[in-house]
C-alpha positions, 0 to 999 in steps of 0.5 A, spaced: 520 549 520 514 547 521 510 542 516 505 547 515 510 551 512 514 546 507 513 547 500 511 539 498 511 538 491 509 531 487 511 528 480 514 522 478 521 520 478 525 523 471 530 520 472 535 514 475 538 520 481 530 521 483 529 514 483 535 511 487 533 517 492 526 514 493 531 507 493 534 511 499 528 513 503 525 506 502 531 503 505 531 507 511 523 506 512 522 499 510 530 497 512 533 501 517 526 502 521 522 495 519 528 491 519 526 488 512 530 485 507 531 481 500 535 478 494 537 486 491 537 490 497 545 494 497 546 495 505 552 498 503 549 504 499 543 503 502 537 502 498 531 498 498 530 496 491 528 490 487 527 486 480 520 490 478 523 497 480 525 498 472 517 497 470 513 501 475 512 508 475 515 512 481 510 518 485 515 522 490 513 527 494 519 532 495 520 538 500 522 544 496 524 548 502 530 543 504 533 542 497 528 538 493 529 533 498 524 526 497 520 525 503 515 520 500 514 515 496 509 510 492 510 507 486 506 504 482 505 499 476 499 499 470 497 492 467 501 494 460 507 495 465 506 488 469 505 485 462 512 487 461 515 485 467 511 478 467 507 480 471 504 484 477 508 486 484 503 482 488 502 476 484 507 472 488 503 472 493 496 472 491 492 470 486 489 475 483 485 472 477 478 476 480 481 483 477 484 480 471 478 477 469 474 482 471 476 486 465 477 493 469 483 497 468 488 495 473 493 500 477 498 496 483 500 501 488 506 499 493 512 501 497 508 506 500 513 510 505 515 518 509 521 519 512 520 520 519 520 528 519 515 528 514 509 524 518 502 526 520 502 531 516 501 534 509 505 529 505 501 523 504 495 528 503 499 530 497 501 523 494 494 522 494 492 527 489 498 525 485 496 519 485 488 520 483 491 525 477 495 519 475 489 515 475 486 520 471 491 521 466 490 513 464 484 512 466 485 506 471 478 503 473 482 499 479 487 500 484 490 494 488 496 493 492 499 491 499 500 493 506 503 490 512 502 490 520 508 489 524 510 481 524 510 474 523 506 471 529 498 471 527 497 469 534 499 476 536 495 479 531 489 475 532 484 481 534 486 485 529 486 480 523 479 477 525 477 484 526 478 486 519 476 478 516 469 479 519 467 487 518 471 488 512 471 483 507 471 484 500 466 482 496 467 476 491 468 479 485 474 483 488 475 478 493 484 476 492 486 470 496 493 469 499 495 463 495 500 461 502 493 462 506 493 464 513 486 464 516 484 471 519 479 469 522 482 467 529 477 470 534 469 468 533 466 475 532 462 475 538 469 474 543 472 480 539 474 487 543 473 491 537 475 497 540 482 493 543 483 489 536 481 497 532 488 499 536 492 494 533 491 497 526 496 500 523 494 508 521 494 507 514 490 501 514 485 505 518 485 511 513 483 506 507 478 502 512 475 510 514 474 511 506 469 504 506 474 500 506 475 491 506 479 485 506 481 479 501 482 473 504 486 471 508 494 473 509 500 472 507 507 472 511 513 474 509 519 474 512 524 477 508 522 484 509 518 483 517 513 486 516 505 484 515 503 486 509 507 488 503 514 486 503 517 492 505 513 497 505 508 497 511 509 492 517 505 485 517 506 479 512 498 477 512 497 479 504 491 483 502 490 486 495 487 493 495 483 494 489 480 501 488 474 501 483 474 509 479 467 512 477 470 519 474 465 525 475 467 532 477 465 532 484 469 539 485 473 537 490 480 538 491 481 532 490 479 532 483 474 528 479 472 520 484 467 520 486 466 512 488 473 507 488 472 500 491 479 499 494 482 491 495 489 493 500 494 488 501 497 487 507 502 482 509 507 481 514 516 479 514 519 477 519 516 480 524 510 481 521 504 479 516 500 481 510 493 480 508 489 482 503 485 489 504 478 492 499 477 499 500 470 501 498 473 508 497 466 514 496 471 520 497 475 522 492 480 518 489 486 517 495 491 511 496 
């Protein structure tokens, strides 16, 4: 069948058998494929879990035409859930004291995943929008959150990390830092090729530099999952947080009612890879 012709729907998680099936998926994209790991990870079920499970609300995207099978995944988390679960995701790894001090109303965003069927095409378009009713519904002002490239050598990634650190810079007020810093700034400006370092970012990183996006500072490495930027989710560990400001307004768009979002993305690497910090400064309508 073709991925024009499934029937996709999107709605959070109602119960504990929707959320082992994103469990599931996310053991197959960040496990499986991307070789990651962790304290709670169950090989032998398969799934990709972790202590804020329980807190976060789960966004998945599933495919009506196969069954209702889950086919995509976020989850995400509210400042009144991160305070339940002692803290955000990300705080680990980052220092977040810009957002919390900037009294918005905060969203964390992580463990974005499709299965392999279901890629390149309509399904993140559909979480998306998902997300930005969620956004609407509680009013969010800032989202954030983490993506990875693939490994844990900087050298490697020397290009596309300096690429983002001098074009795509967060500004102060939204500027996370990783607190187990590594500089990204690697290659002077002058030296870079831009349009070789361009093709070593990961496409969902383009798609939020594409909608204005920019960094924080520095990254992060995690080893555990091998990848760069969030721990399982995406591929490199070099932190960056992804902070979305959110003006409502009725632009009249499919997208629904965003018209300007600033967007800090956290990227990091395990293993293999690394995570930094990413701002999107977002003149769409509300995506993630």
């Amino acid at each position: 069948m073709m991925q024009s012709e499934r029937v996709i729907s999107v709605r959070l998680a109602q119960d504990a058998a929707q959320i082992e099936a994103a469990q599931r998926l996310r053991y197959d994209v960040f496990v499986r494929e991307l070789g990651g790991d962790g304290a709670m990870v169950d090989h032998d079920a398969g799934l990709e879990r972790d202590r804020f499970d329980p807190f976060f609300d789960h966004l998945l995207a599933f495919d009506d035409t196969a069954g209702g099978k889950v086919v995509g995944v976020y989850r995400v988390l509210r400042a009144d859930q991160a305070a339940a679960a002692g803290q955000f995701y990300s705080e680990d790894e980052y220092d977040l004291s810009v957002l919390r001090a900037s009294g918005r109303r905060l969203l964390e965003l992580g463990r974005s995943c499709l299965h392999r069927d279901y890629r390149g095409g309509p399904v993140m378009f559909h979480l998306w929008q998902g997300l930005a009713n969620y956004v609407q519904t509680h009013d969010i002002d800032v989202m954030f959150g983490v993506a990875s490239f693939h490994g844990i050598d900087a050298q490697a990634l020397a290009s596309p990390l300096s690429l983002l650190h001098h074009r795509h810079l967060a500004p102060p007020d939204l500027r996370v830092r990783a607190r187990q810093f590594q500089p990204m700034d690697l290659v002077a400006e002058a030296d870079l090729d831009r349009r070789a370092a361009m093709l070593q970012v990961p496409a969902l990183i383009k798609a939020y530099l594409r909608l204005g996006g920019f960094v924080g500072e520095g990254a992060f490495v995690d080893h555990a999952f091998n990848t760069t930027g969030q721990r399982s989710t995406f591929c490199l560990h070099f932190g960056n947080l992804l902070c979305v400001e959110i003006t409502k307004h009725d632009i009249g768009t499919q997208f629904g009612q965003f018209q300007r979002k600033t967007l800090t993305h956290s990227l990091r690497t395990t293993g293999d890879q690394k995570c930094f910090s990413i701002n999107i400064h977002n003149s769409l309508p509300l995506l993630m």
